[in-house]
N, C-alpha and C positions, 0 to 999 in steps of 0.2 A: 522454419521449424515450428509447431505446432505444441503448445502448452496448454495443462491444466493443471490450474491453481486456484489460491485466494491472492484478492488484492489485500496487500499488507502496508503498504503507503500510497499516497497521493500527494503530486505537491507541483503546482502551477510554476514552470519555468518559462524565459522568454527564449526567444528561439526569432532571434531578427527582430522582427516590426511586428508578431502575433507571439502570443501567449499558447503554452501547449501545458501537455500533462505531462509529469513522468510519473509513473505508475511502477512500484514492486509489486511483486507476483513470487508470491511462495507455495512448492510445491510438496507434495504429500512424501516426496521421498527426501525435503530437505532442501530441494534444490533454491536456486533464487535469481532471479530475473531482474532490469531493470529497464522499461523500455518508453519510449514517447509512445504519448494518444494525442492527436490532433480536435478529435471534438469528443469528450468523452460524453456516452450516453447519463443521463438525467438518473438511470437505477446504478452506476458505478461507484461502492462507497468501500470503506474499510470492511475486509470480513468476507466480499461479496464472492462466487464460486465461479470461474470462469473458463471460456476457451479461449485461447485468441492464436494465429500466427505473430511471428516476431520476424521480422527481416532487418539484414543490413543495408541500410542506405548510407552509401556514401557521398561525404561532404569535404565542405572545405575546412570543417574542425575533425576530420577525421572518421568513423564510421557510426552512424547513429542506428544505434537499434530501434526498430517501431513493428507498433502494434496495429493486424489489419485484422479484418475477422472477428471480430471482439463478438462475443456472445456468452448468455449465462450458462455456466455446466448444468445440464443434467443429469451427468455421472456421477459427480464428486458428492461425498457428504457434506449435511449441512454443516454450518459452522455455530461452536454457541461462542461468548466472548469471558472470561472467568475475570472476577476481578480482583489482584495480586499487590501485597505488600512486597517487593524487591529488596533484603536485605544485603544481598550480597553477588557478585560478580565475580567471576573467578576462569581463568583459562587454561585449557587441559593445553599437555605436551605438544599433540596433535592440531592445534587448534582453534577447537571449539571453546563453545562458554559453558557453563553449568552455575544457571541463574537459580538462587534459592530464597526464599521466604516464607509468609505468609498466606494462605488465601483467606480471601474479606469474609469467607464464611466461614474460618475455621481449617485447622489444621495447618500441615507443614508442606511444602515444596522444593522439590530437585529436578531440572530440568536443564536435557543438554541440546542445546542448540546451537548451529553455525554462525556466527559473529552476526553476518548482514540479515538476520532472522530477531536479532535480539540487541538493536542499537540502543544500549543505557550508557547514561554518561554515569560512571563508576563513584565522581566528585556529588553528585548529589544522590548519593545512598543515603540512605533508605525511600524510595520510592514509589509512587501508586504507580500500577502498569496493569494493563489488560492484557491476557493470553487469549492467543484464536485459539479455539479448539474442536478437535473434531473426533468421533469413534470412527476406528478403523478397525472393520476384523474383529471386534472387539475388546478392542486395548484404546485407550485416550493416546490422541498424537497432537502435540503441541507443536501448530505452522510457525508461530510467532509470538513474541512478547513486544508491548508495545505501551513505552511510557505516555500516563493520561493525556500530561500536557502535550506531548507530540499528538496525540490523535483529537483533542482537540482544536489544536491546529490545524491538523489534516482537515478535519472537516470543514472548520471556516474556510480554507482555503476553496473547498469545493463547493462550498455556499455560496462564496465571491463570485469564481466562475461559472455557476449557473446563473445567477442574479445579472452578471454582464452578458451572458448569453442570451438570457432573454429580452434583454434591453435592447443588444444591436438585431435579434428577430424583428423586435416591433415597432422597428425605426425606417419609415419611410425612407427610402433611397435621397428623396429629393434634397433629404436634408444636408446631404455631401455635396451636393452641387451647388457654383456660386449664383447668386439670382441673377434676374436678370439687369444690362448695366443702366 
């Protein structure tokens, strides 16, 4: 199946003996994804506009979705990042969340989004959290809400993994092998 999104987390999981990505992918009509990347490209960060296919490979833990094709959207609009005070958390009948607060520059906020779009932990409200956002049509469409401290995270996390990635590029082979006896 073929997606276009933003990536809305990153987060280094092991997977056997190597270390992989899983990556969400939120999309313009809400939708939400969650799928392995085996070597993610160096421009893949929070925010970022993308296409990728998603296939299931099955395993011995059952069906792993992954991501082949990866490339940036052309289509998709830009995304900006807004940055939100989270007072409050609350869930409709249906569902959903409809996260409200503050923005850091003023004024108020009401926004409804699908649960895995808007992972706040409710116990540490009040909140700093960034919204992706993006014009569509022209109306504001918010992909996601997304607490500092977790995208901070996200990020180290993706600084780690490219930091070991370019450690084992620059690592002569020979140095895996035992010398001679």
């Amino acid at each position: 199946m073929e997606i276009n999104g933003y990536v809305s987390g990153i987060r280094p999981r092991r997977a056997g003996k190597t270390i992989v990505v899983e990556v969400s992918i939120s999309t313009l009509s809400g939708e939400s994804y969650e799928a392995v990347l085996h070597d993610p490209p160096d421009w893949l960060e929070i925010g970022s506009k993308i296409t990728c296919k998603i296939e299931q490979i099955p395993g011995r833990q059952g069906v792993t979705s992954v991501i082949s094709e990866l490339k940036l959207s052309l289509t998709l609009p830009d995304i900006t990042q807004v940055e939100l005070s989270v007072e409050s958390v609350r869930e409709t009948p249906d569902g959903s969340l409809v996260v409200e607060g503050r923005r850091e520059g003023g004024g108020f906020f009401s926004y409804l989004l699908k649960p895995e779009n808007a992972v706040i932990d409710t116990a540490s409200l009040p909140c700093r959290a960034v919204a992706l956002k993006t014009l569509q049509t022209g109306a504001d469409r918010v992909i996601a809400i997304i607490p500092v401290k977790n995208l901070q995270i996200m990020r180290r996390a993706k600084e780690l993994m490219m930091q070991l990635k370019r450690e084992e590029e620059h690592r002569p082979e020979l140095e895996f092998l035992p010398g001679p006896p």
